[in-house]
C-alpha positions in Angstrom: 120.6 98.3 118.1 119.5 95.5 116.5 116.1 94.9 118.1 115.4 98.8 116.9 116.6 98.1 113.6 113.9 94.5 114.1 111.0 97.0 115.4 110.8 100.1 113.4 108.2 101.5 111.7 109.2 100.9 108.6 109.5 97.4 109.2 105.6 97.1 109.5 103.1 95.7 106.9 101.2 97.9 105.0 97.2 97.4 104.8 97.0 96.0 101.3 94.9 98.9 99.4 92.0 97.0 98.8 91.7 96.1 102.7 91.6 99.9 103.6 88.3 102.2 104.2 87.6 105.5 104.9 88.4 106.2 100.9 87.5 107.9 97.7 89.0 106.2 94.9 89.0 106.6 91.3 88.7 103.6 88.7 88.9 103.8 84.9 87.5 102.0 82.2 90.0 99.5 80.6 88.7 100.4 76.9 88.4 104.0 76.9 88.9 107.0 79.2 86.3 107.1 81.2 86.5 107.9 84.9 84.3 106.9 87.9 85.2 108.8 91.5 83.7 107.0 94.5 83.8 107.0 98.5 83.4 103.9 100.4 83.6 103.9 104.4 83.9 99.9 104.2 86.8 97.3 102.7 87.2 98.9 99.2 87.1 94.9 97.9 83.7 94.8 99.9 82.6 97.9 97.5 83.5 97.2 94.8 81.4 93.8 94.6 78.1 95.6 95.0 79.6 97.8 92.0 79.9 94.3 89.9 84.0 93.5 89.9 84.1 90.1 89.9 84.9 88.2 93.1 88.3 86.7 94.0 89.1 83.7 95.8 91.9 83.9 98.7 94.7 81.8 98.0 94.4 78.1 99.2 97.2 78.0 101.3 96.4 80.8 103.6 92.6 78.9 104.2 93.7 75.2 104.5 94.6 74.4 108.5 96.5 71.5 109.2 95.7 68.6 111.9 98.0 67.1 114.3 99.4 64.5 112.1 100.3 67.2 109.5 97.5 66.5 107.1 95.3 69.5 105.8 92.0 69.7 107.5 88.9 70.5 104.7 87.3 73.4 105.3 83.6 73.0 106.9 82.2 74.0 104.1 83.9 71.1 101.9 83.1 68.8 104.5 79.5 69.2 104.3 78.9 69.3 100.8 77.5 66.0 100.3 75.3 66.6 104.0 71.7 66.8 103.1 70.4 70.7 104.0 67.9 71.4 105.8 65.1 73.3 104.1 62.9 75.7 106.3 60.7 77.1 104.1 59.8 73.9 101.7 57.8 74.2 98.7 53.9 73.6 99.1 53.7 72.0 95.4 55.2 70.4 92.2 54.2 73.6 90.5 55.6 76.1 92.7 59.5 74.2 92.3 59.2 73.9 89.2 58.0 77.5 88.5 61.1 78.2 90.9 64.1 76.2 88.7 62.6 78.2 85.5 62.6 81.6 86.9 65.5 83.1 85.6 65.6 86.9 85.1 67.4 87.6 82.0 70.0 90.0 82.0 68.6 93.0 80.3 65.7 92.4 83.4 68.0 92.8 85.9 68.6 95.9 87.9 71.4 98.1 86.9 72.3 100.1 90.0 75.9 101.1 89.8 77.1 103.6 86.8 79.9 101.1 86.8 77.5 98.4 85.8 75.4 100.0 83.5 78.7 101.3 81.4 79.7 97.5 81.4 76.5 96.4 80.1 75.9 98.9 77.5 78.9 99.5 75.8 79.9 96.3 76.6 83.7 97.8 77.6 85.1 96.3 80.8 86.4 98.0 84.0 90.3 98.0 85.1 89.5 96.6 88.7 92.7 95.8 89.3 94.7 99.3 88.7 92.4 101.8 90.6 94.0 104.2 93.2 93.2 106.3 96.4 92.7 110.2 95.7 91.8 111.3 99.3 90.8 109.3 102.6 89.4 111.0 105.5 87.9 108.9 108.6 85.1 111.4 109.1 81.5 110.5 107.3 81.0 114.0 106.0 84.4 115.5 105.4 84.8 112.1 102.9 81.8 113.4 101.1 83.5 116.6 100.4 86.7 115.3 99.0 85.0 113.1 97.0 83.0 116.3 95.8 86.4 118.0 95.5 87.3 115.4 93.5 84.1 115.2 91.2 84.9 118.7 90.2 88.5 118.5 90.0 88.7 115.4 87.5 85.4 115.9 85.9 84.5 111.6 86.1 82.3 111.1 82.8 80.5 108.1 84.9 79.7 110.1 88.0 76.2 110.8 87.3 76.1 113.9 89.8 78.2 116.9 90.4 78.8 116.5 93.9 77.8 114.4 96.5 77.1 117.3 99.0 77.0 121.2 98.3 80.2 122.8 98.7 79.8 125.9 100.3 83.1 126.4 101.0 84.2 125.4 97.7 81.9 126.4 95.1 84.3 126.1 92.2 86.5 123.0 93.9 89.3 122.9 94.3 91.7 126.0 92.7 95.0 124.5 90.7 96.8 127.7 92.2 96.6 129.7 94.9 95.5 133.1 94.5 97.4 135.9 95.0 97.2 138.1 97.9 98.3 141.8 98.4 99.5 142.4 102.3 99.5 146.0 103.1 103.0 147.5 105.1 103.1 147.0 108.6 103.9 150.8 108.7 100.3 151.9 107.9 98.1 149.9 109.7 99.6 150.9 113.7 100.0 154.4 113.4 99.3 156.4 115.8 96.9 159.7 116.1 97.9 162.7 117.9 95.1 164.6 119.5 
């Protein structure tokens, strides 16, 4: 009994929600109410990077390893910070580094191409990355696409900067909030039988 108790499902770790895929997710602006409905088939973290949330370090004590005399091993990368680097493509003059070191693209140059971004930048209000949840998940490509079309049309995202992310043929309107009603004829009428 008590191995069963040890074993059971609910005893199992759940995938942390920024680890999970196969997702549409909502995320709101922390000053205002603005909404933004996405889809990701990758790591939501992994997603939400490219959409400009800033990036988080693990924890120290899950990366540091520890050698046989109990002392923590440095990561490789620590270990070869002060290792001169190779450089493949070297620079063919004094001009060219310096031009190099002095190219900096200010920010209003750079490319904006999340909505997420762009409302950052321009109204200069920040997004909640930390409180965002899961509205639908779906492992299948296409059927993703249409619940996070449902979901376009159901919440009405003020970021979203289309309507749907394929047609809904199905669902031209989204999704209903209730269910229509139907009218079923008697049973009585419909097997009747005809003398001839």
């Amino acid at each position: 009994m008590y191995l069963k108790q040890l074993y059971s499902a609910s005893q199992k770790d759940r995938t942390p929600k920024d680890l999970q895929s196969h997702l549409a997710y909502m995320i709101a602006c922390s000053n205002c109410d603005d909404k933004y409905v996405g889809k990701t088939v990758r790591q939501a973290f992994r997603r939400f990077h490219e959409d400009g949330a800033p990036k988080q370090q693990p924890s120290q004590s899950s990366q540091q390893s520890t050698t046989a005399s109990g002392q923590p091993r440095p990561r490789r990368s620590d270990r070869n910070k002060n290792t001169n680097k190779v450089d493949y493509f070297p620079k063919d003059t004094i001009a060219e580094e310096e031009e190099d070191e002095n190219n900096t693209i200010p920010i209003e140059k750079k490319i904006l191409k999340s909505a997420l971004q762009k409302n950052e930048f321009e109204t200069k209000h920040r997004i909640d990355w930390e409180d965002w949840e899961i509205v639908s998940k779906d492992s299948h490509k296409y059927r993703l696409l249409v619940r996070q079309s449902l979901q376009i049309q159901k919440l009405n995202p003020s970021f979203n900067r289309t309507i749907a992310s394929v047609p809904l043929i199905v669902y031209p309107e989204g999704l209903q909030a209730t269910k229509p009603t139907v009218k079923m004829k008697p049973v009585s009428d419909r097997f009747q039988v005809r003398k001839e």
